[in-house]
One Martini backbone bead per residue (centre of mass of N, CA, C, O) as a GRO file, in nm:
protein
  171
    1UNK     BB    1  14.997   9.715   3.310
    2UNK     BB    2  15.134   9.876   3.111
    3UNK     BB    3  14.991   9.911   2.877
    4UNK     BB    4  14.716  10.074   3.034
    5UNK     BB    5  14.937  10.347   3.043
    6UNK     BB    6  14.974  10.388   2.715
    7UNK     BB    7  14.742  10.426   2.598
    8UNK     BB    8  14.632  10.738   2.656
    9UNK     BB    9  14.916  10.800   2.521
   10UNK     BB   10  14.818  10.717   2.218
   11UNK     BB   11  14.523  10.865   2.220
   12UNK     BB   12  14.623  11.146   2.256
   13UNK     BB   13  14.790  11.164   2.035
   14UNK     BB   14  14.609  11.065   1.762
   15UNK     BB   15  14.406  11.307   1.821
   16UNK     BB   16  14.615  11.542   1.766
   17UNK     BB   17  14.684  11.479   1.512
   18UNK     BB   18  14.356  11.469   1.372
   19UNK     BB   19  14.355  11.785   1.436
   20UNK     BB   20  14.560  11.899   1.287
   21UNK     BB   21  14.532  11.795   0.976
   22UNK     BB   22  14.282  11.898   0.976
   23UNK     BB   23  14.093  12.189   0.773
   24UNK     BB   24  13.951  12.499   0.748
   25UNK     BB   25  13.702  12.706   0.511
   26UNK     BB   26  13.610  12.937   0.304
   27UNK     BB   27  13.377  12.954   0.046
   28UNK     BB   28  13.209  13.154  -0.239
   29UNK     BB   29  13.387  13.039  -0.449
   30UNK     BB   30  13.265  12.763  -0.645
   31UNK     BB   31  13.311  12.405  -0.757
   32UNK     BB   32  13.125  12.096  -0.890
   33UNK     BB   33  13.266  11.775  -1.017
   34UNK     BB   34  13.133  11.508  -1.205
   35UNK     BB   35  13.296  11.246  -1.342
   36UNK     BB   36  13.153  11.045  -1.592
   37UNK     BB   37  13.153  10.688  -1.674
   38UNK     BB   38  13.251  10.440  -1.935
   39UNK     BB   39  13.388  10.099  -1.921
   40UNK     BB   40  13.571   9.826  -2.113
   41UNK     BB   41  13.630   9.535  -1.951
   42UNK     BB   42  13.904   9.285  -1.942
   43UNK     BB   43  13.990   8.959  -1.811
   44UNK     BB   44  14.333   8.819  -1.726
   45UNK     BB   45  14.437   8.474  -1.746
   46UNK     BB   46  14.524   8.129  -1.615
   47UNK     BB   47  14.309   8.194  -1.410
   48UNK     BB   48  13.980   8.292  -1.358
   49UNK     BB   49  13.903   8.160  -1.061
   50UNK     BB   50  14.218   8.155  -0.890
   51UNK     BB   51  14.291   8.432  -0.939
   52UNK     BB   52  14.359   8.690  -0.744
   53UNK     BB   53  14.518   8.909  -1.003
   54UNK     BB   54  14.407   9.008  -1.282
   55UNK     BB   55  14.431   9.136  -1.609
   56UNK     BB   56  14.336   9.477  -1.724
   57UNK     BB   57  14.167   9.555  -2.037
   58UNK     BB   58  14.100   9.873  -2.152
   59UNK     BB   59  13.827   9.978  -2.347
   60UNK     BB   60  13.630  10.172  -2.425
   61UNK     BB   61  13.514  10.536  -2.372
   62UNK     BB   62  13.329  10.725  -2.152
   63UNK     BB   63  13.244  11.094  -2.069
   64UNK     BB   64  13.090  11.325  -1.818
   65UNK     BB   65  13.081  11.684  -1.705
   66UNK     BB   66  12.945  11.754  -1.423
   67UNK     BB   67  12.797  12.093  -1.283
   68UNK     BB   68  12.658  12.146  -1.018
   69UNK     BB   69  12.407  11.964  -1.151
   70UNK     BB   70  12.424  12.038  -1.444
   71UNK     BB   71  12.334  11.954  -1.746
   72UNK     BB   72  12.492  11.841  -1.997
   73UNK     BB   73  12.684  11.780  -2.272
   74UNK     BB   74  12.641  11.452  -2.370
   75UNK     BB   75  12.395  11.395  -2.200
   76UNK     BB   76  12.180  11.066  -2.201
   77UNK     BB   77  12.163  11.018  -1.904
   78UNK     BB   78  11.911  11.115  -1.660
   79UNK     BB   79  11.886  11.173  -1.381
   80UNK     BB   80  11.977  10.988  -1.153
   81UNK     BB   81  11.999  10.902  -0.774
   82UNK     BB   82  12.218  11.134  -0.771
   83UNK     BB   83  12.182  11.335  -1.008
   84UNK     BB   84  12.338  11.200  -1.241
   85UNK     BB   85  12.498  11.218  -1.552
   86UNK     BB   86  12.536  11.021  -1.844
   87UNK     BB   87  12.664  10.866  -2.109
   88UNK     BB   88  12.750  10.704  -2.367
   89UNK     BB   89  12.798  10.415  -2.482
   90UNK     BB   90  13.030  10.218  -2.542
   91UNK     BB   91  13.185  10.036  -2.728
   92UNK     BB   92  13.169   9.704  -2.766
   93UNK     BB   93  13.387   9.461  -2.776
   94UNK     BB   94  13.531   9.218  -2.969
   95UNK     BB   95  13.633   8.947  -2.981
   96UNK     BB   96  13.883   9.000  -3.151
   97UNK     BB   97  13.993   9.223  -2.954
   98UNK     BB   98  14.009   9.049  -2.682
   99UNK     BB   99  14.214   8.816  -2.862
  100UNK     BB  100  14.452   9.043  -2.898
  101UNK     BB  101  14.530   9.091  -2.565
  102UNK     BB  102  14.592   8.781  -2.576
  103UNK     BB  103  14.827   8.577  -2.368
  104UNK     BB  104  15.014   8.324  -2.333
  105UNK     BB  105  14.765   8.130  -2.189
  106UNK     BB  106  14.551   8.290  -2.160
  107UNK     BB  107  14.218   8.387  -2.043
  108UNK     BB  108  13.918   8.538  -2.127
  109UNK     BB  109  13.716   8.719  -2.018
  110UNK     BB  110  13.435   8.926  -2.024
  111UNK     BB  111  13.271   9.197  -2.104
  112UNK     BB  112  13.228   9.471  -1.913
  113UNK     BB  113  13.102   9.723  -1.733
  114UNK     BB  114  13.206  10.021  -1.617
  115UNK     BB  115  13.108  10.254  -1.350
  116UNK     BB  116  13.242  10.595  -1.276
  117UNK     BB  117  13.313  10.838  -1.013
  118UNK     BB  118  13.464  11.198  -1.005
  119UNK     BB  119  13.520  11.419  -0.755
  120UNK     BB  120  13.569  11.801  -0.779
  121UNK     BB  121  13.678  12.086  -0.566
  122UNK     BB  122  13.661  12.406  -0.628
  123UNK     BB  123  13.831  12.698  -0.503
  124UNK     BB  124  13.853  13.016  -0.353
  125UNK     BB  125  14.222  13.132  -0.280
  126UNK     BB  126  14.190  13.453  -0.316
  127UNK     BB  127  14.357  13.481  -0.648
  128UNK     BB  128  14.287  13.162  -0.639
  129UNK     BB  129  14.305  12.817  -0.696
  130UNK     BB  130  14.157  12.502  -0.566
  131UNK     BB  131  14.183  12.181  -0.628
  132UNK     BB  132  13.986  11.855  -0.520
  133UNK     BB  133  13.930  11.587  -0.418
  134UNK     BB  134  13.567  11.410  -0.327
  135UNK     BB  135  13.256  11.361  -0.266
  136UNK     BB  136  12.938  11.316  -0.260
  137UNK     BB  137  12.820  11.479  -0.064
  138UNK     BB  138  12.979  11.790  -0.143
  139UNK     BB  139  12.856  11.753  -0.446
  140UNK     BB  140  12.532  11.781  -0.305
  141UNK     BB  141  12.577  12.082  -0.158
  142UNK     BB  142  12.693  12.211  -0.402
  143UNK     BB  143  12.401  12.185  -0.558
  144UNK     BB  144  12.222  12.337  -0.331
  145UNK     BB  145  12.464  12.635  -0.303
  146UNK     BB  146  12.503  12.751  -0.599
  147UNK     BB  147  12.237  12.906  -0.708
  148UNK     BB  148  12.277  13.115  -0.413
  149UNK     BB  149  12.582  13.164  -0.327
  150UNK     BB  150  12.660  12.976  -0.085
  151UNK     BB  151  12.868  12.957   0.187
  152UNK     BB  152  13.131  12.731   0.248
  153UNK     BB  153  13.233  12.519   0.451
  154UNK     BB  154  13.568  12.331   0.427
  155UNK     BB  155  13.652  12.067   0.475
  156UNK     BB  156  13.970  11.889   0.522
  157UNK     BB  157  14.193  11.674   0.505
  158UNK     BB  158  14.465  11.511   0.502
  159UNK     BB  159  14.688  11.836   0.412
  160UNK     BB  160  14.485  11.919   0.223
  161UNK     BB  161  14.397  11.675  -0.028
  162UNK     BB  162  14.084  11.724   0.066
  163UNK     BB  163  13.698  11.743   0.081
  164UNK     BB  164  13.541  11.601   0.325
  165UNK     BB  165  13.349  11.887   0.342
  166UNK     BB  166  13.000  12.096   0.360
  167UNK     BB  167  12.893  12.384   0.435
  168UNK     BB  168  12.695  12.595   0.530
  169UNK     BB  169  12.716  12.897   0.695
  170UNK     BB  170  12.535  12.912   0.993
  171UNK     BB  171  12.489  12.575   1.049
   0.00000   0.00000   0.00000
């Protein structure tokens, strides 16, 4: 019975805790950008079957910085489905190059295309300038309202850390 009466009250903390952290912004001056790339990893193991946590070990990589949505200089790939561009694919590592990572007594897996996008979104506040990484939701926000330089409210994470959402003003 004791328990049922603390639930409520941690319920209410946790609520409290969750309205504090997180903040929001107006912002005129946006930019937003998805790094693109591509990189080749090769997997190390003693054991590539059974280990839980092998060693991985990147080899050549490319990447392309998408801005505002707007096709990049050096993007060969795109728009695909989210309206990204993507760089030239790097050199397959060699047979060799695979061999010379490897540790005794380790086998390598084959080697990966790993395909990764990094988006963040600069906003100015006052007279400066503040990067925050972001999400795919806001990067596509941000290239719907900056043709025409609509103004976004910009809900911030925890500690103002990251920006969680985009929203033009008045919607």
């Amino acid at each position: 019975m004791q328990k049922l009466k603390i639930l409520p009250l941690i319920i209410t903390a946790l609520t409290a805790l969750t309205l504090t952290s997180c903040s929001t912004t107006t912002a005129e001056q946006y930019e937003a950008t998805a790094l693109t790339s591509y990189s080749w990893q090769v997997k190390y193991a003693n054991n590539l079957t059974n280990q839980p946590q092998p060693r991985i070990e990147t080899f050549a990589n490319t990447s392309v910085v998408n801005r505002n949505g707007v096709k990049p200089p050096g993007a060969v790939v795109g728009p695909d489905d989210q309206g990204l561009w993507w760089p030239t694919l790097p050199p397959r590592p060699s047979v060799d190059e695979v061999e010379q990572r490897k540790k005794s007594p380790e086998e390598a897996g084959k080697p990966e295309l790993v395909k990764d996008v990094k988006y963040k979104l600069t906003y100015g506040v006052g007279n400066s300038q503040q990067t925050l990484p972001t999400n795919y939701d806001v990067y596509r926000q941000v290239v719907k309202a900056y043709p025409q330089r609509t103004p976004l409210e910009l809900t911030l994470g925890v500690n103002d850390n990251s920006v969680e959402k985009a929203e033009p003003v008045g919607k």
